[in-house]
N, C-alpha and C positions, 0 to 999 in steps of 0.2 A: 868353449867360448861363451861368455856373460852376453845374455841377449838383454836388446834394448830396453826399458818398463815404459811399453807403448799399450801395454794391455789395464793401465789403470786411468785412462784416458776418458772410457765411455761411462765409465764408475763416477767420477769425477762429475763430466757432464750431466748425470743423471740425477744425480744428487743437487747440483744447482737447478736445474727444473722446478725438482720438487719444491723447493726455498721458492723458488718464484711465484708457484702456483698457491700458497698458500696465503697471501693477503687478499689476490684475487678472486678466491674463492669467499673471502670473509667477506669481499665488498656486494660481491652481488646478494648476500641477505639484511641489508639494508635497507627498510622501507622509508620512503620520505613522504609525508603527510603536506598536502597543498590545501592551500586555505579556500572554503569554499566563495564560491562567485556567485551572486545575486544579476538575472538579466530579466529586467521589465521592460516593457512595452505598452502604449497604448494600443487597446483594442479598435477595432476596427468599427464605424458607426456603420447600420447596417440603411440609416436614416440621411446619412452623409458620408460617403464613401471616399470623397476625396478634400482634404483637407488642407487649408493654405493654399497660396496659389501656385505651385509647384506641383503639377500632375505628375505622377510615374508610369501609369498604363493606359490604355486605350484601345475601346473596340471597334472604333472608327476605320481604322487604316487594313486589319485585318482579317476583323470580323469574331474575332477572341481576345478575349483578355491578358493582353500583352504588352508585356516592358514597352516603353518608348525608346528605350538604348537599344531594343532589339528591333525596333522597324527601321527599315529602308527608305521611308519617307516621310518628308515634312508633313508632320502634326502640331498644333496647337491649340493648348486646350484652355479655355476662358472656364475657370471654377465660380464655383460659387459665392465663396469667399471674394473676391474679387468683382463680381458682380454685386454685394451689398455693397463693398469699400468704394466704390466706385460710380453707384447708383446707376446700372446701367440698365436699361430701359428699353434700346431697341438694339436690330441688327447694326445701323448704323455705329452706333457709339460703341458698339462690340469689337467690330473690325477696326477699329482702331486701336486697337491691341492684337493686330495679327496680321505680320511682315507679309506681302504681297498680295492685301486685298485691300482693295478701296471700296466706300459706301458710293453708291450713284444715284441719281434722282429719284427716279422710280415715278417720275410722274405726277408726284405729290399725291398719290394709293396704293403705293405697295413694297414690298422691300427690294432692292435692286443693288446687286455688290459686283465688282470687276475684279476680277482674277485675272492677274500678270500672266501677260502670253495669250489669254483664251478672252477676252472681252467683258463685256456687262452679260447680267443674267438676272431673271427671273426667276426661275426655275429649279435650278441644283442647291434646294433645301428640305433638310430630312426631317422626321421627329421621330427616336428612339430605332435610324437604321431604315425606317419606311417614309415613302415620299412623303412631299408634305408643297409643294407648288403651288398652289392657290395664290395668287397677284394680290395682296395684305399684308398687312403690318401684323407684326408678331410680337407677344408679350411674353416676359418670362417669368412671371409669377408661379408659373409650374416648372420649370426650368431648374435642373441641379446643375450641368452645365454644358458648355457648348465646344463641340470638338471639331476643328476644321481642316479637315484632309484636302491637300492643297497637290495641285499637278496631277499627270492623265489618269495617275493610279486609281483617281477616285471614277474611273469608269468600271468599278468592280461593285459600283452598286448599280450596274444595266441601263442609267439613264443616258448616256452617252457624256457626262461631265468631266469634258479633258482639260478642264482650268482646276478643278475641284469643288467640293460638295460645303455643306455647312448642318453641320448633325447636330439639335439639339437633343438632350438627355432627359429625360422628364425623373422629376421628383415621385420615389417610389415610397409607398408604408414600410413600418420597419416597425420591431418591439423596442428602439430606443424613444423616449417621449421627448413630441415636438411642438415648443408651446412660442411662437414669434407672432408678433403686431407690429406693424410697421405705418408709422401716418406721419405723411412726408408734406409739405408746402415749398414750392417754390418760385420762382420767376413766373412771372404772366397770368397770374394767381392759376397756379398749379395744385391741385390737390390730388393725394394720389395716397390709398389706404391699403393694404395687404395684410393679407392672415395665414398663418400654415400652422396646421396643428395636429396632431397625430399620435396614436399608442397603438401597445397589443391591446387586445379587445380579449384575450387570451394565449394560449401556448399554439394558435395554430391559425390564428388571425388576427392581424392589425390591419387602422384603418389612419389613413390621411386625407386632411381637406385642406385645399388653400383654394385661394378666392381674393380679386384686386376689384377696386376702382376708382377710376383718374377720369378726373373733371380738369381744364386748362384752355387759356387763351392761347394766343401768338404775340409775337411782333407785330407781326400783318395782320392790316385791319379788316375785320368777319371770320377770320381764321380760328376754329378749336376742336378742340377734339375730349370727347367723350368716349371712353371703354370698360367695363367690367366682365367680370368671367367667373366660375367657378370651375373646380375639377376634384371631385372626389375620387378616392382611390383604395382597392381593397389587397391586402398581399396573404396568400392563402397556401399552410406548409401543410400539405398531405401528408408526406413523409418526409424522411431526412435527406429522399433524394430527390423530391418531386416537388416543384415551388410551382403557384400560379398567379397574376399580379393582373386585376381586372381597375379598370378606370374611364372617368365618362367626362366630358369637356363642355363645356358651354361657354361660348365667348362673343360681344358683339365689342366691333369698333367703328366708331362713327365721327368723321371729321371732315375738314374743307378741303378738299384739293388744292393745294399753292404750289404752281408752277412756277414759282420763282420770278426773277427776273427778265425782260430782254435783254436780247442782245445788241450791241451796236454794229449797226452794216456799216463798218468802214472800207476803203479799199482795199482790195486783193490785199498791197502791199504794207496797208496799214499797222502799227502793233496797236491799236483797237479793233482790228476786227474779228468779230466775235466775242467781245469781250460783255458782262454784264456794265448796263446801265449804271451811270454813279447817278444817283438821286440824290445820295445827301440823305431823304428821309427815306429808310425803309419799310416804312409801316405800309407803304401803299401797297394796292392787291390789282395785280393786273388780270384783268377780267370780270368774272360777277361773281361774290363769293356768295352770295344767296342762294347761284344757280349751278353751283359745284360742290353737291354733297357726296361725299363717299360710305355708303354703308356692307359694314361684311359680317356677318351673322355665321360663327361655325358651331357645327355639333356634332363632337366625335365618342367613337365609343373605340376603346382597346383592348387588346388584351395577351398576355404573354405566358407561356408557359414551359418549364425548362425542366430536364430531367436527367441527372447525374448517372452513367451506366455504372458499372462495378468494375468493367477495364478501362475507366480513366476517361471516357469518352463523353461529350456532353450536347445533349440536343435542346435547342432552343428556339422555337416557334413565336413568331410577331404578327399578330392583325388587328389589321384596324379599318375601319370602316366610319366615313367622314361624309358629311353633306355641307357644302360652301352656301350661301346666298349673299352675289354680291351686286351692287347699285352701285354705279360711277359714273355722272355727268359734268363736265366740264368748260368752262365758258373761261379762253384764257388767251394771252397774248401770243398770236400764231405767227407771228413774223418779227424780224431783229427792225429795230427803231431805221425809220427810213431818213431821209433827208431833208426832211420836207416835217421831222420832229413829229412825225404820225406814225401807229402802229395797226396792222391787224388784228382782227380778234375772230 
């Protein structure tokens, strides 16, 4: 009996294999050349660290140098840049570029902001992380910029501020050179002059100075205000892991207390009552402005020092040591307009 030709079957198969495997073997010794890619960046100034007015980190909220995509809480950060373009000058005109804080009187001597939810405040204002409360006006002529941790979180810097905190950043030396003049005039003959200037002094010291002063009227008559300050500053590389950044403050502010306007006592159910006085003319000064000077004299010394371990880890030490001298007397309209078109003082 002729047996079946089932035996040329795996012959066959094997043989097509082979046919197959041989282009695939040619392809994988094919190299393909990719055209090279060029990727720049600007470097980082070590003189101005945040650039444009779009922040992306803050040491505010966590206490490290960290994304703002990666915090859990509202921050906002008022730069630099934004502070020339904008000529911003106190906390008042500040917060107004930062969703749920309003400026408040403050008494016409000192700075006073309301944070949604938690009230007015005096008090919950920092400089570079450390308190900084003293009932005055603040200039930012040393100022890089100012970062505003908003909600309870900000009770992680121990003061008890469950509205939030207002951290400015002070302007540090760097080996980028820093050569700006600033001489400004405005409204109520305003004059108002600033300098910042700065280099390395070498590969393991640089130095910065800035220094302002603003001469100005009011609207209101007797009203002005006079400030100047210096702040030199030294940034000191021991080594590559070991930075140290010493600085000293001298600042007086001296101006009239304007307590604004009265109020009108109208009825409980009035929509005047409580309202400011319409005068028509503003310029008047309810009170004595002779006998309402405010003067605040500070002089601080800082200093920081920070040191990179080898597992990644990094310590950073802030002190500072301040003495305030402050004078405030005031002679001012102490009751809402009575009935009778008379006020207290």
């Amino acid at each position: 009996m002729q047996k079946p030709p089932f035996k040329l079957l795996p012959i066959s198969a094997m043989i097509t294999a082979m046919c197959l495997q041989a282009p695939f073997s040619h392809a994988q010794e094919e190299v393909l050349t990719l055209k090279e890619v060029e990727v720049s960046a600007e470097s980082l100034s070590d003189t101005q660290p945040v650039k444009g007015y779009n922040a992306t980190s803050s040491r505010t909220a966590t206490k490290t140098d960290t994304d703002l995509i990666d915090v859990p809480q509202a921050v906002s950060v008022i730069t630099q840049e934004l502070i020339k373009d904008m000529s911003l000058q106190s906390i008042t005109e500040v917060v107004q570029y930062v969703p749920g804080v309003q400026a408040s009187q403050g008494e016409g001597n000192r700075d006073a902001v309301n944070f949604r939810g938690a009230g007015v405040t005096t008090g919950d204002f920092y400089v570079d992380g450390v308190r900084d409360d003293v009932q005055t006006y603040r200039d930012f002529y040393n100022t890089d910029r100012i970062e505003v941790l908003k909600g309870p979180n900000a009770m992680i810097f121990g003061r008890g501020g469950a509205g939030g905190v207002i951290n400015r950043v002070s302007k540090e030396a760097g080996w980028d050179p820093v050569r700006e003049l600033s001489v400004s005039y405005g409204a109520y003959n305003q004059k108002r002059t600033t300098i910042d200037i700065g280099q390395g002094l070498n590969e393991s010291v640089a130095f910065r100075l800035n220094a302002v002063y603003e001469d100005s009227d009011s609207y209101r008559d007797g009203v002005g205000i006079e400030r100047y300050g210096i702040t030199p500053t030294f940034t000191f590389n021991l080594s590559e892991q070991t930075r140290i950044v010493l600085s000293a403050e001298y600042f007086e502010d001296k101006r009239i207390g304007d307590r604004g306007q009265p109020s009108v006592n109208g009825a409980a159910n009035s929509s005047l009552k409580n309202r400011p006085l319409d005068l028509g003319d503003t310029d008047q000064f309810f009170g004595n402005a002779r006998l309402s000077p405010n003067e605040t004299e500070t002089t601080a010394f800082n200093a920081m020092i920070e040191h990179d371990f080898d597992n990644g880890i990094t310590l950073r030490n802030r002190t500072r040591y301040a003495d305030y001298d402050k004078y405030y007397q005031n002679v001012f309209a102490s009751s809402a307009l009575r009935n009778d078109g008379t006020i207290g003082v």
